[in-house]
Structures are given as structure tokens and as C-alpha cells.
SENU-987245 format. One line per field, with one value per residue: residue number from 1; chain; y, x, z of N, C-alpha, C in turn. Coordinates in pm, whole numbers, plus 50000, padded with zeros to 5 digits. Example, Ala and Ser with C-alpha at 12.3 -4.5 7.8 and 13.67 -1.06 7.14 Angstrom:
2
dolum <- 1_2
lodo <- A_A
n_py <- 49431_49775
n_px <- 51319_51285
n_pz <- 50780_50708
ca_py <- 49550_49894
ca_px <- 51230_51367
ca_pz <- 50780_50714
c_py <- 49670_50003
c_px <- 51320_51290
c_pz <- 50780_50787
REM end
This chain:
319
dolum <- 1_2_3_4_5_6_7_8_9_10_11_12_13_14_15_16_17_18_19_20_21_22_23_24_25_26_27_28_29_30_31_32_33_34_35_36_37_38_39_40_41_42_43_44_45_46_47_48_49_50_51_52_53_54_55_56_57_58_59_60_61_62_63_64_65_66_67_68_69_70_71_72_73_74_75_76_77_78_79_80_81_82_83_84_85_86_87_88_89_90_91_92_93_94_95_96_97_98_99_100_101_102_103_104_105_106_107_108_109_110_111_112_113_114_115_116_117_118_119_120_121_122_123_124_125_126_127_128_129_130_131_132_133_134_135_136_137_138_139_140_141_142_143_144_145_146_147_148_149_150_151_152_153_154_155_156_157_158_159_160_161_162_163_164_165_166_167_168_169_170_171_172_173_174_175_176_177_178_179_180_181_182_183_184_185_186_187_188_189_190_191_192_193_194_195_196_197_198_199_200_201_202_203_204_205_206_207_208_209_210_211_212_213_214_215_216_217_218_219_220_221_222_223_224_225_226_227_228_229_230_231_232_233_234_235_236_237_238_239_240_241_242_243_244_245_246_247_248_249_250_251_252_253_254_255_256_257_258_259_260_261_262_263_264_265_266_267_268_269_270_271_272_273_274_275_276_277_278_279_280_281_282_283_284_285_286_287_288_289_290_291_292_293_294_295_296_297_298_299_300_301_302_303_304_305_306_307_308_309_310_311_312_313_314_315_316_317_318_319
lodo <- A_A_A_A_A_A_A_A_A_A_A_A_A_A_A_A_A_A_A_A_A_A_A_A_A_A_A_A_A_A_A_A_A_A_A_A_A_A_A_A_A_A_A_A_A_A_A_A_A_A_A_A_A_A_A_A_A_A_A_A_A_A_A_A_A_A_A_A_A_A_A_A_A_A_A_A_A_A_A_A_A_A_A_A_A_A_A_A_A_A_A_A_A_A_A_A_A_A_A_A_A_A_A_A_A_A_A_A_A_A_A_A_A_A_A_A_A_A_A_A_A_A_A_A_A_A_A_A_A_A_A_A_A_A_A_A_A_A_A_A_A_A_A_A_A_A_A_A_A_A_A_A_A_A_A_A_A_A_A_A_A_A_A_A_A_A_A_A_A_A_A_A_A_A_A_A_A_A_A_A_A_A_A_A_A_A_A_A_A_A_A_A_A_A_A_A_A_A_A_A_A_A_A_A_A_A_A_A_A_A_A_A_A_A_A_A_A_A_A_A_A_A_A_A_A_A_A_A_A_A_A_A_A_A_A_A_A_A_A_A_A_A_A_A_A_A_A_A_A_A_A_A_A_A_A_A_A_A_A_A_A_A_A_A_A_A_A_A_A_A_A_A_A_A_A_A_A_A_A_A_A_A_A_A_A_A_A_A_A_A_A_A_A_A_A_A_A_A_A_A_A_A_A_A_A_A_A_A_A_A_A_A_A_A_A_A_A_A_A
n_py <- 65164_65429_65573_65745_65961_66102_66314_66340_66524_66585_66740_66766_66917_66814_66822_66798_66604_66605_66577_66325_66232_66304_66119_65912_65902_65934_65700_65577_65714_65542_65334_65123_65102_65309_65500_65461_65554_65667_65721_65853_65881_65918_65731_65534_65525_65603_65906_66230_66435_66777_66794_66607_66342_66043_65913_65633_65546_65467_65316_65577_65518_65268_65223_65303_65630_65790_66040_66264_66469_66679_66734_67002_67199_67414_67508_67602_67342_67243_67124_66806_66653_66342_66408_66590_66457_66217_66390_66469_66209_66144_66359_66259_66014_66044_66116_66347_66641_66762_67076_67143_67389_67532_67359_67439_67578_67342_67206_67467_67464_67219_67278_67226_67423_67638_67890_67808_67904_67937_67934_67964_68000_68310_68500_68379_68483_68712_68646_68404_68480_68666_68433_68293_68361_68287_68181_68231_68417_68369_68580_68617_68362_68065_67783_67688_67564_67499_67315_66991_67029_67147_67362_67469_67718_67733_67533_67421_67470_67266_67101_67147_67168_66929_66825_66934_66813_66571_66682_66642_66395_66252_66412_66677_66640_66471_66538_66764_66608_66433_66693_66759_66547_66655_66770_67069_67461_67569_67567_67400_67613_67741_67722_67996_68173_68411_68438_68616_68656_68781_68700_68614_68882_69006_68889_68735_68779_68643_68381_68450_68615_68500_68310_68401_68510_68287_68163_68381_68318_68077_68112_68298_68371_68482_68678_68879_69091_69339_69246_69009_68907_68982_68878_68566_68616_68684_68901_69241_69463_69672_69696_69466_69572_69726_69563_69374_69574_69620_69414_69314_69522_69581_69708_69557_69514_69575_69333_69139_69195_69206_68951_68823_68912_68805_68476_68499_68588_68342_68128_68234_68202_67921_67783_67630_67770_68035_68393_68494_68326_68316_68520_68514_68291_68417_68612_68892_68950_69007_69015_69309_69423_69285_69366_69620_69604_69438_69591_69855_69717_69570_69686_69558_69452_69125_68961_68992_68885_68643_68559_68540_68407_68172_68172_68173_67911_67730_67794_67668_67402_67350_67342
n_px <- 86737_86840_87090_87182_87408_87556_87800_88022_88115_88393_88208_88004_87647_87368_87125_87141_87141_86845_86823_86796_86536_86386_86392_86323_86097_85977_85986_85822_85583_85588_85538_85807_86137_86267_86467_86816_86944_87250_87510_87778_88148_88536_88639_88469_88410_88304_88141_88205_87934_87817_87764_87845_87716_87754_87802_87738_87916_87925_88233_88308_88387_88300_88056_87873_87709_87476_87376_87541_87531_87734_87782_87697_87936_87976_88173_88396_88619_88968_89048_89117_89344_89324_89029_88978_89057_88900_88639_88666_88656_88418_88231_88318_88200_87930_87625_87498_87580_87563_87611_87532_87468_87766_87920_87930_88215_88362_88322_88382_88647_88817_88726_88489_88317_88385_88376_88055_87752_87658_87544_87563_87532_87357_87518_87756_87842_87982_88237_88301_88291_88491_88698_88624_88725_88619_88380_88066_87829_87516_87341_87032_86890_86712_86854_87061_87094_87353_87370_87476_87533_87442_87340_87319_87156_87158_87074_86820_86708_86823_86670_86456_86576_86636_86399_86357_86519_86383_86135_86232_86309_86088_85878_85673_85447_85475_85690_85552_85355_85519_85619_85423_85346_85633_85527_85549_85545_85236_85323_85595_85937_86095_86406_86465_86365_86433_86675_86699_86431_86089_85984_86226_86358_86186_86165_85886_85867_85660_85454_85200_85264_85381_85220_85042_85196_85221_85010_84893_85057_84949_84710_84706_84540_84297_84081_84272_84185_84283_84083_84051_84303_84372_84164_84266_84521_84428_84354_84256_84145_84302_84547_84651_84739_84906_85111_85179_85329_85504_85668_85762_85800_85667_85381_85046_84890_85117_85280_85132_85114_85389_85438_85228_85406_85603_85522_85377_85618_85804_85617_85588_85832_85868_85611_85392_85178_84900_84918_84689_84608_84796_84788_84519_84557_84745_84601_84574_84412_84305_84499_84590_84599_84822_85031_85073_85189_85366_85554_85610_85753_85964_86034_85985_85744_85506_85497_85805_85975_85890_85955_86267_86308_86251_86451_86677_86620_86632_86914_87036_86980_87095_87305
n_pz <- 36836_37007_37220_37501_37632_37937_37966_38280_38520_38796_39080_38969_38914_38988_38906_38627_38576_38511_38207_38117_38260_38032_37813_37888_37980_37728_37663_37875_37722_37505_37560_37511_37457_37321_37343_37497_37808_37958_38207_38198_38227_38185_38328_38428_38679_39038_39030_39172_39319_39334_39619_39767_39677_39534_39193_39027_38728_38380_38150_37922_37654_37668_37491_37188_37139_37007_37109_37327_37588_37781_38075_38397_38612_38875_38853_38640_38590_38500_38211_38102_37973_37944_37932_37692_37488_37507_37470_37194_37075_37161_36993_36756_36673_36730_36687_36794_36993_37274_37541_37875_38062_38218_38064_37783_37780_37805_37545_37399_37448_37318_37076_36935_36879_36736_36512_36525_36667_36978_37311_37720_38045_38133_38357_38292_38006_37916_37987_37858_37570_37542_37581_37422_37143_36876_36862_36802_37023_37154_37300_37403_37399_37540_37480_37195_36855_36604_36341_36413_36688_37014_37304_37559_37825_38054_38395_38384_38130_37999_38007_37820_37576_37540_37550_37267_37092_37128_36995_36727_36685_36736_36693_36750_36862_37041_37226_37340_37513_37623_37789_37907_38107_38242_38393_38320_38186_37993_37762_37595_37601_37357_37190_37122_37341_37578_37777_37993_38108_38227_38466_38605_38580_38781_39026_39220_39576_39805_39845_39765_39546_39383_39295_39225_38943_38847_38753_38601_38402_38314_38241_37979_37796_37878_38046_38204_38452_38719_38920_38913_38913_39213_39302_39338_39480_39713_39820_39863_39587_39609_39780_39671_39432_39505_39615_39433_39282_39465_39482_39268_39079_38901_38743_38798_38483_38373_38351_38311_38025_37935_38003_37807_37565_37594_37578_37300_37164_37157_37059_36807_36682_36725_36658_36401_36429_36347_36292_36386_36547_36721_36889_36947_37150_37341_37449_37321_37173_36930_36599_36534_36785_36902_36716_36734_36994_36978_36829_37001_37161_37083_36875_36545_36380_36435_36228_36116_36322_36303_35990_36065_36254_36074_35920_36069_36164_35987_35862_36066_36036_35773_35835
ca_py <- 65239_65555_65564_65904_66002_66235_66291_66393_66570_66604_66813_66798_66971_66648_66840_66782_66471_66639_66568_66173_66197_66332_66042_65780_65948_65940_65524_65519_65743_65497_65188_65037_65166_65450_65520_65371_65625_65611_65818_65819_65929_65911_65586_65427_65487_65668_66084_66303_66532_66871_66844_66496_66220_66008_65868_65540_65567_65392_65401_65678_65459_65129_65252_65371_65652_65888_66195_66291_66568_66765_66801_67121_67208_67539_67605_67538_67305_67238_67029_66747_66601_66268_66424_66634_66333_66137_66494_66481_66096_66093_66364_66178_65902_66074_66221_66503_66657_66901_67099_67173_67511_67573_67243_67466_67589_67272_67171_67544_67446_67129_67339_67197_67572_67693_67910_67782_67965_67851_67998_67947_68076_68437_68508_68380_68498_68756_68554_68310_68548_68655_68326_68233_68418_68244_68109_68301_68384_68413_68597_68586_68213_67928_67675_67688_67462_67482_67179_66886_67039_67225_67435_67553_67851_67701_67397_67369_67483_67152_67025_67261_67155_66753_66846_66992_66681_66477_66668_66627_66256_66187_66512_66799_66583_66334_66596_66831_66501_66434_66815_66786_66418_66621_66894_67197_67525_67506_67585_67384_67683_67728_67833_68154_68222_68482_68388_68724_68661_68884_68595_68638_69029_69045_68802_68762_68760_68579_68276_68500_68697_68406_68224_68530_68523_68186_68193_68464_68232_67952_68169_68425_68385_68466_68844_68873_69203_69319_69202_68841_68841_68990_68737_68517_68652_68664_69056_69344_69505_69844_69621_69386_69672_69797_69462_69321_69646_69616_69271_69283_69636_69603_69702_69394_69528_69572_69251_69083_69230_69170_68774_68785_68921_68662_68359_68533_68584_68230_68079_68280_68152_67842_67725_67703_67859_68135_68489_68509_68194_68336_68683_68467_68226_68481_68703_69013_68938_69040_69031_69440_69506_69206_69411_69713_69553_69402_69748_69877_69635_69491_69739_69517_69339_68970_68873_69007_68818_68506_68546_68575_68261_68064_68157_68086_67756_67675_67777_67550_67232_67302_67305
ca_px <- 86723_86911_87174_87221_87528_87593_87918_87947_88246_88393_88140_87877_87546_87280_87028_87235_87061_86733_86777_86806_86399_86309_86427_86273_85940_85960_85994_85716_85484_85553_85510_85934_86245_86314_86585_86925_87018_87356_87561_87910_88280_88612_88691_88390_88434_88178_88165_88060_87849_87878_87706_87886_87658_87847_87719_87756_87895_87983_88315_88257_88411_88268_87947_87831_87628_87394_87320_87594_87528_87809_87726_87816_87928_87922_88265_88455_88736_89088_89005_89247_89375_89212_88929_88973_89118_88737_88521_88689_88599_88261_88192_88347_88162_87795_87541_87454_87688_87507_87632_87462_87544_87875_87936_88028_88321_88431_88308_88460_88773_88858_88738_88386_88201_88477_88239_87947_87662_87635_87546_87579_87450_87415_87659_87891_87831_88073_88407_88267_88300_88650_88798_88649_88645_88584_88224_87938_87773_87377_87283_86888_86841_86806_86927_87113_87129_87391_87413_87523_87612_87397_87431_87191_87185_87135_87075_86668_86675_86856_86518_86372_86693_86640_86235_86367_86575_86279_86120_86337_86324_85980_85765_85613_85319_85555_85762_85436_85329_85630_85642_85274_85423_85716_85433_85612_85508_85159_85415_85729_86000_86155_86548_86436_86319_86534_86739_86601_86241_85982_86014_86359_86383_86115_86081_85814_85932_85570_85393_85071_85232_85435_85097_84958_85271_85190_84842_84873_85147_84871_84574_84720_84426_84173_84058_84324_84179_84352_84001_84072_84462_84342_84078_84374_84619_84348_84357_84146_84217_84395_84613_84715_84822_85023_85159_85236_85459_85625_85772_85815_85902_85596_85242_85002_84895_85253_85352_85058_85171_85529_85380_85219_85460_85702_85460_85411_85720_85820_85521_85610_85970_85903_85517_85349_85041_84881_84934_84541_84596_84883_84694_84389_84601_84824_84554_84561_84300_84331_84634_84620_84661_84968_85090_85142_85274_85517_85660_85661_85869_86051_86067_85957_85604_85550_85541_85911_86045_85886_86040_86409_86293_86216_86596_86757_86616_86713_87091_87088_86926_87140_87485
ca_pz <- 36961_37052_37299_37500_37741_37955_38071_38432_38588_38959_39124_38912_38950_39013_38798_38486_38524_38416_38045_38104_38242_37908_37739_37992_37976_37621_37686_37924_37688_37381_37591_37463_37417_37200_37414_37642_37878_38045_38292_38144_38233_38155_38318_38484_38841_39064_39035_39321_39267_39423_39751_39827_39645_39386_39091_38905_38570_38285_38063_37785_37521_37640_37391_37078_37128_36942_37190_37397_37684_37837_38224_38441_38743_38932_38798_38483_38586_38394_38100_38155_37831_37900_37856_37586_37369_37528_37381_37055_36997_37133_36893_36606_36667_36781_36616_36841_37149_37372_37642_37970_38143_38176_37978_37680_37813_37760_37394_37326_37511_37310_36949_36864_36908_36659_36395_36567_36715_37103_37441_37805_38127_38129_38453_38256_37869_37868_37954_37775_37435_37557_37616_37289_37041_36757_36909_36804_37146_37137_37409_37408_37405_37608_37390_37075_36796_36540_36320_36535_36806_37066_37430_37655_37914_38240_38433_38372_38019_37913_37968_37725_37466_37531_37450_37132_37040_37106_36836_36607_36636_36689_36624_36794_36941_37142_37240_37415_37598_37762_37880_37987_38181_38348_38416_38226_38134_37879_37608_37569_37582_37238_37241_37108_37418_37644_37961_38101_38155_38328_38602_38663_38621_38843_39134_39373_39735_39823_39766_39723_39431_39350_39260_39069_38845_38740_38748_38458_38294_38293_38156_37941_37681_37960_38070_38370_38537_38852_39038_38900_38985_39350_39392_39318_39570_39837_39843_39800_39444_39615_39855_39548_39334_39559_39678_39335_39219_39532_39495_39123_39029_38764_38772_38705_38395_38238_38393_38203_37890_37933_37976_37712_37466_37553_37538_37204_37085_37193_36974_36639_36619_36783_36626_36282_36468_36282_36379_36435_36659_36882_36936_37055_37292_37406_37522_37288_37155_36763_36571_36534_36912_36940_36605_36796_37082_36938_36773_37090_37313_37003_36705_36481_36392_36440_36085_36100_36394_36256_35896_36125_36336_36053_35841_36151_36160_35809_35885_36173_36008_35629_35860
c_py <- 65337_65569_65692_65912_66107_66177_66406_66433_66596_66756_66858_66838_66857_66700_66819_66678_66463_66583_66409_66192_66224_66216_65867_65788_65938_65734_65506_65555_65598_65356_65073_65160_65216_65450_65441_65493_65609_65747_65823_65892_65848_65733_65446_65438_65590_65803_66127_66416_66654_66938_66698_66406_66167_65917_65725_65558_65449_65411_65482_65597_65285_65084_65273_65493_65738_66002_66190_66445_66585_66786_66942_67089_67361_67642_67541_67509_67295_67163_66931_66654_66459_66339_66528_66525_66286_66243_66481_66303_66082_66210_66360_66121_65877_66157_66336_66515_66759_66960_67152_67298_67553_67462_67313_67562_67457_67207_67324_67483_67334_67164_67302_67278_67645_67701_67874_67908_67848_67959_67915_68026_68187_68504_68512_68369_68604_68660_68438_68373_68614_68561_68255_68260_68376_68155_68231_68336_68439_68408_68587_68449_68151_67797_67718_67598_67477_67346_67054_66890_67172_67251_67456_67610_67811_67517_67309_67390_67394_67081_67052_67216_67012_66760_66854_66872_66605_66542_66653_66454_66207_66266_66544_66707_66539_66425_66721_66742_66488_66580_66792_66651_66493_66802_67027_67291_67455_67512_67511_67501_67628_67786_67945_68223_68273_68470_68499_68725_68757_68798_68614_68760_69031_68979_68809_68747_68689_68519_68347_68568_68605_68301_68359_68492_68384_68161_68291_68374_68100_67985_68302_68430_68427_68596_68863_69039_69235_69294_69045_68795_68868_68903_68579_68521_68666_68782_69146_69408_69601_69734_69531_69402_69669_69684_69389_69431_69689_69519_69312_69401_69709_69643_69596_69436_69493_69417_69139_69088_69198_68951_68723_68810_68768_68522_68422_68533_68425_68176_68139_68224_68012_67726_67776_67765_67976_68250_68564_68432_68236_68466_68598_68377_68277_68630_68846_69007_68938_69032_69201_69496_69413_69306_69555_69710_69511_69513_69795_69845_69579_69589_69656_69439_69195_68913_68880_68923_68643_68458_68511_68462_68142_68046_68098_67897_67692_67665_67691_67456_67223_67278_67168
c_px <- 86840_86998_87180_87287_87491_87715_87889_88098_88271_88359_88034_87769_87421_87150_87080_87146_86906_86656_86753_86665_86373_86310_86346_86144_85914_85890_85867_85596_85454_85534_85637_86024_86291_86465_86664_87001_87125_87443_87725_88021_88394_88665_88551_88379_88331_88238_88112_88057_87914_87876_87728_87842_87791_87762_87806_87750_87957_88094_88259_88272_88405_88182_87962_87732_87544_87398_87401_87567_87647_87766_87796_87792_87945_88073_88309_88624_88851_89080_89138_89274_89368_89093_88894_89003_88920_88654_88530_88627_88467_88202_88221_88257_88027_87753_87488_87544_87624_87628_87553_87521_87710_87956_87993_88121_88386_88404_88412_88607_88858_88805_88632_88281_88266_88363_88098_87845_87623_87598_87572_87531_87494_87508_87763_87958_88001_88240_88409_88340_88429_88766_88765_88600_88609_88444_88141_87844_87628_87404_87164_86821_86824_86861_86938_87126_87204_87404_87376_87482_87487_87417_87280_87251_87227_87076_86918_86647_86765_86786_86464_86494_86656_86489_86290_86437_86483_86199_86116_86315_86224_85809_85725_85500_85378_85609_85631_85381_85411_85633_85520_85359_85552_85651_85533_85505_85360_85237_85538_85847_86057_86332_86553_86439_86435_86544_86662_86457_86158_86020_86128_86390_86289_86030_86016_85894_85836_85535_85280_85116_85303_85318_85080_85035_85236_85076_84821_84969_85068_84782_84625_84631_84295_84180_84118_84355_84273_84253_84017_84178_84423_84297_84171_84493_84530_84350_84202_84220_84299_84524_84679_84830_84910_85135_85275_85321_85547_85720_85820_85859_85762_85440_85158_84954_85004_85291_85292_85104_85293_85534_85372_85305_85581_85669_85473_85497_85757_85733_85542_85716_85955_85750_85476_85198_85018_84909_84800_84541_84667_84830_84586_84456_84711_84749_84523_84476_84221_84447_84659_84687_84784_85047_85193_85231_85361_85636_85708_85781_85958_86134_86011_85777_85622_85570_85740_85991_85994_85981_86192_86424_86328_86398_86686_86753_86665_86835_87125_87084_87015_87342_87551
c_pz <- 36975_37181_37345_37654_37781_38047_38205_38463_38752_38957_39027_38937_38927_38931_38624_38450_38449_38300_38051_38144_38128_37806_37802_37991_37832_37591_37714_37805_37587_37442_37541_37446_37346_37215_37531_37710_37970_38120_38278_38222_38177_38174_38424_38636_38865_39067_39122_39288_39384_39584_39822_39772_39492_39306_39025_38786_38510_38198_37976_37688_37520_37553_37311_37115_37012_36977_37270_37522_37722_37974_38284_38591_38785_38851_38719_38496_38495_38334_38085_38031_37812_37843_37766_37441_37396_37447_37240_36997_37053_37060_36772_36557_36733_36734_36692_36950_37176_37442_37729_38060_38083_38107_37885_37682_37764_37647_37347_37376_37375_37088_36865_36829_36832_36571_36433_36672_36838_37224_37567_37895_38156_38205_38376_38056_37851_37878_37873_37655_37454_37545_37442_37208_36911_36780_36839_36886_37107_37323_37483_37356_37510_37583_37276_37016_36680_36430_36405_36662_36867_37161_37443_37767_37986_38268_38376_38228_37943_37890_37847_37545_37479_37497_37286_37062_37025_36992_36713_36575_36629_36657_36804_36917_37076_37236_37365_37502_37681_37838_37958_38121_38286_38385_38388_38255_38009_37800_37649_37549_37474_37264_37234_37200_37509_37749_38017_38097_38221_38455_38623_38667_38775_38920_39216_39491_39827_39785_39709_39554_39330_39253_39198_38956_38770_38721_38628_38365_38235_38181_38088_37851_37755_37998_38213_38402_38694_38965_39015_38991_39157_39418_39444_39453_39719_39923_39811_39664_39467_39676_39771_39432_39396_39607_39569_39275_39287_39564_39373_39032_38912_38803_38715_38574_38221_38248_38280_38054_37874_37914_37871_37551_37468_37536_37343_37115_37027_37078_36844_36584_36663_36704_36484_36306_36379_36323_36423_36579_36794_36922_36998_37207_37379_37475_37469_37196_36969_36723_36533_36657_36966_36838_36689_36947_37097_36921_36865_37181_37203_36899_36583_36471_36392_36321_36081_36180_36369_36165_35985_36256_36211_35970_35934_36223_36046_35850_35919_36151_35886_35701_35910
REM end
């Protein structure tokens, strides 16, 4: 059975805790214990979180573990030489060490992101790559995996990084179940996938367009006219237009397309799907008119950003 920490720091962010369902759901799917999830620190005593709650933990070095997490908090406290001595032996003495948000601040801090390829949440990429320069900063991820040792963007895409671990240990299948179980996205996000999203450039300010946006994120393989998305939003089709490129900046057309390139993308570096297969479930219908779509918004065709998915997976798994 698999053991997996997370350390927790004063004022921690209580979603950190996230990655521990993935591992519990993994339990319930298989019907026993895959996994022992534990809530660790420095010396065992309770942590409070950042909005007053405190947490029960366990010593760090009363265990063995396997999977260590990194927790964050809103800011990137003074790394206090307990626990820089505690980072360096639980990843001596653990087969994987994440970090969560601004978590790798402190794996870089203490010299485990040295030569490594890592990120963190975009806010705070650039001082990140100042303070340390000998990191490799990926900017268009949300999780990174070097080796060992991996990072993720932000607080929700540690989910999306503790999915990807579960792959790793018990396959692709297991790993799409539990997302379906903590109702996800249809696609598991791949790290490939870029902190700047269409959804985050370009937020609704309504539940009505708020529901469109995912309503095309659900069915992007399906003919989403602007009399569908209307019917959808509970508009007339003129009133819709005009509605949806005044929250989001985008016309529903582009917005669609902008969808579907990044489900797309996402699925070439991230699935051994065909490139017939992701043109049909990404909505474009042939792989000629994804071909040119790609060129457009990318420069490159998809065969190319696959090939440059699949080397960078190699790197990561031969280090």
C-alpha cells in the first residue's frame, strides 16, 4: 500500500487538501486500500489554515512515505530550517515530492527544482524565475513532471497532477473513473494544458453565459450553432450574440473554436487517440479542417505538437 503526505503550513489554503480525495476515491473505486493518506507537519500539532480552521496532523518523520505533496498558502512564508532539514529527508526517503501552488517556492528554496523543469501559479511565474534561476520555469502548463519530482500551477490543478500520479500507478482507466467520481471535466486535464484558458481569459459575468460556456465544454463533438447555444441561454439568437461578446470579449463562434482547439491540443499531448479520433470528438469534424486550425492559432500542425508531447514525456520518465 502507498502512503501519501501532504505537508501543510501556517495558513494553509484548505483546498490543498484536494489531492488527498483522489487517493480515497481511488480506495472506494477498487473496493481496499491502494492508498494511506495522511496530513503531515513538522511536529504533529494542529495547523490553521488560513481562514482560522486548524487541522490535525501527523509528525512528518513518524512515516515512511511514497507521495509527498507540498501544500500552499496565499503567500510564500520564510522557510524555517526545521523545515528545510524535514523537505530534504522526506525527499530522500520518498518516491515522488509534489508541490501545490506556491509549494514550489519551497522545494526550489531548499534546492530540489535545481535543473529541473517546474512551474507555479502564473501571478507568480515571473519572481519565481528570478529568485530561481537555475529552475527551468514552464509557463504553459498546469502541472509539471520532471523525474521524481513534480509542481502544479494552482490550487485545483493539483487535482489534475494527483489524477496523473494515479495513472502512473494504476493506468489511464482508473485514473478517468475517479475524475468521472469527483465529476471533472469529460477529459482529465493533461499538464500540457495552459494556465490561460479561454475560461479564464474570458469570464462570464452570468450564470446564463456561464452555462453556455460549459455547455460547449461538455458537447464539443456536437454541431454548437449560435441557435443551439441561444436555446441554451434562454435567448433569442440576436440578443445572445450580442450578450455572449459582451461578457467574454469573444464571439460564440471563435469562442467555440478557441474550445475546441484546446480540448484538442490537450488530447494530442496528453492521449494515444488518433488524429482522426480527436478531429471527430473535438468537433472539427475531419482531421484537414483541425489541420488548419491548428496552423493558425499555433503555427504548427497537430502531428507536430504531438511528436513534442510525446519527447517531452520521454525526458521526464528517462530522468
Amino acid at each position: 500500500m502507498r502512503r501519501i503526505g501532504l505537508v501543510v503550513v501556517p495558513q494553509f489554503q484548505v483546498v490543498s487538501l484536494l489531492v488527498l480525495s483522489v487517493f480515497e476515491f481511488a480506495n472506494l473505486r477498487a473496493g481496499r486500500p491502494l492508498y494511506e493518506v495522511n496530513v503531515i507537519s513538522e511536529d504533529g500539532e494542529p495547523v490553521e489554515a488560513s481562514f482560522g480552521m486548524r487541522a490535525s496532523t501527523t509528525p512528518a518523520r513518524a512515516l515512511d512515505f511514497h507521495t509527498v505533496f507540498v501544500g500552499a498558502s496565499l503567500a510564500t512564508p520564510p522557510l524555517t530550517e526545521r523545515m528545510r532539514e524535514l523537505l530534504l529527508h522526506l525527499a530522500e526517503n520518498s518516491e515522488r515530492m509534489a508541490s501545490i501552488c506556491l509549494g514550489a517556492f519551497f522545494l526550489a528554496e531548499v534546492g530540489l527544482l535545481d535543473g529541473r523543469r517546474a512551474t507555479t501559479h502564473w501571478a507568480f511565474l515571473e519572481r519565481f524565475r528570478e529568485r530561481y534561476p537555475d529552475v527551468s520555469v514552464v509557463k504553459d502548463a498546469i502541472f509539471v513532471r520532471d523525474g521524481t519530482v513534480w509542481s502544479s500551477a494552482g490550487m485545483t490543478t493539483a487535482v489534475d497532477m494527483a489524477l496523473g500520479m494515479l495513472e502512473d500507478d494504476l493506468g489511464a482507466d482508473v485514473a478517468v473513473q475517479v475524475a468521472k467520481d469527483l465529476v471533472m471535466e469529460r477529459w482529465r486535464r493533461s499538464g500540457a494544458q495552459p494556465q490561460a484558458s479561454v475560461l479564464i481569459e474570458h469570464p462570464a459575468r452570468t450564470n446564463r453565459i456561464h452555462d453556455v460556456i460549459t455547455y460547449i465544454r461538455m458537447n464539443l463533438a456536437t454541431d454548437l450553432t449560435v441557435e443551439k447555444l441561444a436555446d441554451v441561454a434562454r435567448m433569442s439568437n440576436r440578443q445572445f450574440t450580442r450578450r455572449f461578446k459582451d461578457e467574454t470579449g469573444l464571439p460564440p463562434a471563435k469562442a467555440v473554436e478557441r474550445m475546441r482547439l484546446e480540448a484538442a491540443k490537450d488530447l494530442l499531448t496528453s492521449s494515444s487517440w488518433t488524429i482522426d479520433t480527436i478531429a471527430r470528438e473535438t468537433g472539427f469534424a475531419d482531421p484537414e479542417r483541425m489541420r488548419r486550425s491548428f496552423i493558425r492559432a499555433f503555427g504548427e500542425p497537430p502531428q507536430a505538437l504531438r511528436r513534442q508531447g510525446k519527447a517531452q514525456r520521454a525526458g521526464a520518465s528517462d530522468e
